[in-house]
C-alpha positions as CSV (number, residue, x, y, z in Angstrom):
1,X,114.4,139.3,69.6
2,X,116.6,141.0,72.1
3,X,114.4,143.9,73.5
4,X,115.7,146.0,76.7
5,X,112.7,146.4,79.6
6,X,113.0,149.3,81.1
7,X,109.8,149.0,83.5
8,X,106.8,151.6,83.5
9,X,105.7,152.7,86.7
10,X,103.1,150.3,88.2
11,X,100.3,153.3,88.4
12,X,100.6,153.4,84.8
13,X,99.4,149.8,83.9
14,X,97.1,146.7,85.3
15,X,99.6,144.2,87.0
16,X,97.5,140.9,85.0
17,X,95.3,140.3,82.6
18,X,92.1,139.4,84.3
19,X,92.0,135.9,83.1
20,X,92.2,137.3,79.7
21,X,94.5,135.9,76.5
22,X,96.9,138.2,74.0
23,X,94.4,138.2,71.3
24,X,95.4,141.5,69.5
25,X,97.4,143.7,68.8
26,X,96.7,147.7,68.3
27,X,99.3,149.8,66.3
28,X,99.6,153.5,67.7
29,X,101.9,156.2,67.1
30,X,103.5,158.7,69.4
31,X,102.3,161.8,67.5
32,X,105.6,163.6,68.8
33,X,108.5,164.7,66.5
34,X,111.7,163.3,66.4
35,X,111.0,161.5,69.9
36,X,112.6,157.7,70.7
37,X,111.8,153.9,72.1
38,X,113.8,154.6,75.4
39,X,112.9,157.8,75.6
40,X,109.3,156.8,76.2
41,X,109.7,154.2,77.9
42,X,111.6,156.3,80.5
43,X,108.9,158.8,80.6
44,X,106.1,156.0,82.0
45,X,108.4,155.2,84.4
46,X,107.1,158.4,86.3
47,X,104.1,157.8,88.3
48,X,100.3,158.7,87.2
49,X,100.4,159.3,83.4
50,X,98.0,157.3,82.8
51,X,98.7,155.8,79.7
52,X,101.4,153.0,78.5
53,X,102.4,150.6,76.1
54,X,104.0,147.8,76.0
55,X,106.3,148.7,73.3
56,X,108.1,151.4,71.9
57,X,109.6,151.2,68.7
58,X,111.9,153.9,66.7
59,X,114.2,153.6,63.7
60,X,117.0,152.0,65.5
61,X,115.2,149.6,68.4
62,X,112.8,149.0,70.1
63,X,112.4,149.3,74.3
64,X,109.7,147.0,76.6
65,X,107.9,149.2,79.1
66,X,105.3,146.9,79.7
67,X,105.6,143.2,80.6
68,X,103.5,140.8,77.9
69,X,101.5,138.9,80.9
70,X,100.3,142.6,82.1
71,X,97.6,144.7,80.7
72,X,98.9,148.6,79.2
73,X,96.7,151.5,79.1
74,X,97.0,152.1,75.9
75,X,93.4,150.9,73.9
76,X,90.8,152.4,76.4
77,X,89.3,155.1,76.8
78,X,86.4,157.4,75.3
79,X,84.8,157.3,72.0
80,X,86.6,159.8,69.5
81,X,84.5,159.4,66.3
82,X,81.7,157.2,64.9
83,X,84.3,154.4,63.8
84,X,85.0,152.3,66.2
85,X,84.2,148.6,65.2
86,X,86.2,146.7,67.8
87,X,84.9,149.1,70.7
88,X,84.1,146.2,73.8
89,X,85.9,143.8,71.6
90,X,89.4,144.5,71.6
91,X,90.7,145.9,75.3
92,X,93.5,146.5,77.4
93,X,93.3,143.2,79.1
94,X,93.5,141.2,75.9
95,X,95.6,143.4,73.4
96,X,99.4,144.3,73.2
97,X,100.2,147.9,72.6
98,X,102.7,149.1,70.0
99,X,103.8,152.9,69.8
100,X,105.7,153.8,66.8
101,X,107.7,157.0,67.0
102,X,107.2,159.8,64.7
103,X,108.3,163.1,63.3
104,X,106.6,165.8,61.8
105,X,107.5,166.4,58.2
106,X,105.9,169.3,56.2
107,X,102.9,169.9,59.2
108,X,102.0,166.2,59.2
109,X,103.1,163.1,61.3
110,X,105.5,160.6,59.3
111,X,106.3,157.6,60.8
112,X,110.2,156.5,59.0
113,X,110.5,153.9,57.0
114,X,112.8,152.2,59.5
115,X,110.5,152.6,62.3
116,X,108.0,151.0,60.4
117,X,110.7,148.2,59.1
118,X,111.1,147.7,62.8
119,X,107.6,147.6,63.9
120,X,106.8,144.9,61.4
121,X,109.8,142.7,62.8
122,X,108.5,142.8,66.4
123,X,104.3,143.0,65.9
124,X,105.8,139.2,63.3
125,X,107.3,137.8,66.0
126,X,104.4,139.0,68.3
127,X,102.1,137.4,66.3
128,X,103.9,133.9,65.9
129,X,104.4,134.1,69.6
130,X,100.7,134.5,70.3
131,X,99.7,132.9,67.4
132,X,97.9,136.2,66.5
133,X,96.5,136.3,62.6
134,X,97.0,139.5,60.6
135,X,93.1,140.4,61.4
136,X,93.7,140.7,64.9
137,X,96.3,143.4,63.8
138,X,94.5,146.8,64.3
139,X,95.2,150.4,64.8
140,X,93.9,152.4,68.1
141,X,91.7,154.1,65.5
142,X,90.1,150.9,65.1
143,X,89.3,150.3,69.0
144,X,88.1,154.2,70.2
145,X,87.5,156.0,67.1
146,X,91.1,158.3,68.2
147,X,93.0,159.3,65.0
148,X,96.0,157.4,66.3
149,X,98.1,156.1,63.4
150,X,95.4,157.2,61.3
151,X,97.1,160.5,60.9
152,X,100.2,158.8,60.1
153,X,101.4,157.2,57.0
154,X,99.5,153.9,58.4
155,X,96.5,153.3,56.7
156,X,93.8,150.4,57.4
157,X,94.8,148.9,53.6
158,X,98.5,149.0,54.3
159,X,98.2,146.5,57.6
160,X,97.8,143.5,56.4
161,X,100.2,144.3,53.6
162,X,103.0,144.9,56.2
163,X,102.1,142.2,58.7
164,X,100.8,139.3,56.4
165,X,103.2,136.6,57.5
């Protein structure tokens, strides 16, 4: 795949991995409406937001912001409900982050059918590149407990329908 880099601001990101391999890799969405891949990614490149990804992905393409061998900040952080299996297990330092961009349509986030067309090309070709099974596929629900992609049209039952390879 041919994906632009436009970089994040170092601030924004761990330069490394701490030792640690790509193991997963967390689906997240941008709860915004009508927002885009390089529009994010141009955002982290201001200092101090504390948050990244490494990808952005919209209907149309999808922008790098974070290089693969460093660690986004995009899987931390506090608890957000009582589910959080992969809490300790799945991290920053061993995940890739992948924000799909999203709309609001009738008072609820929707996530296109092309953005999710797209997201499934690159998180495939993520996970033969890592050699990452559809299991280690998860949503930042899945990690915290935040109701990231699961107040999207992403459900749990629907991953490994989309990403089984």
């Amino acid at each position: 795949m041919n994906i632009p880099f436009v970089p994040a601001d170092p601030s924004n990101y761990y330069a490394g991995r701490g030792g640690n391999s790509i193991k997963y890799i967390v689906m997240h969405y941008t709860a915004n409406d009508g927002d885009t891949d390089e529009g994010n990614a141009h955002y982290f490149q201001g200092a101090g937001r504390r948050a990244s990804a490494h990808y952005f992905v919209d209907k149309d393409s999808v922008t790098q912001s974070v290089r693969d061998n460093d660690a986004a900040w995009h899987c931390g952080g506090d608890l957000e409900s009582s589910h959080h299996p992969l809490r300790g297990i799945c991290m920053n330092r061993n995940s890739l982050g992948v924000e799909m961009c999203s709309d609001i349509v009738g008072g609820k986030y929707t996530i296109t059918p092309q953005t999710v067309d797209r997201a499934v090309e690159l998180v495939k070709y993520l996970m033969a590149k890592y050699g990452i099974d559809v299991d280690h596929v998860v949503r930042h629900y899945d990690v915290t407990g935040k109701l990231c992609v699961i107040g999207s049209d992403l459900k749990e039952h629907e991953i490994a329908a989309l990403f089984h390879v």
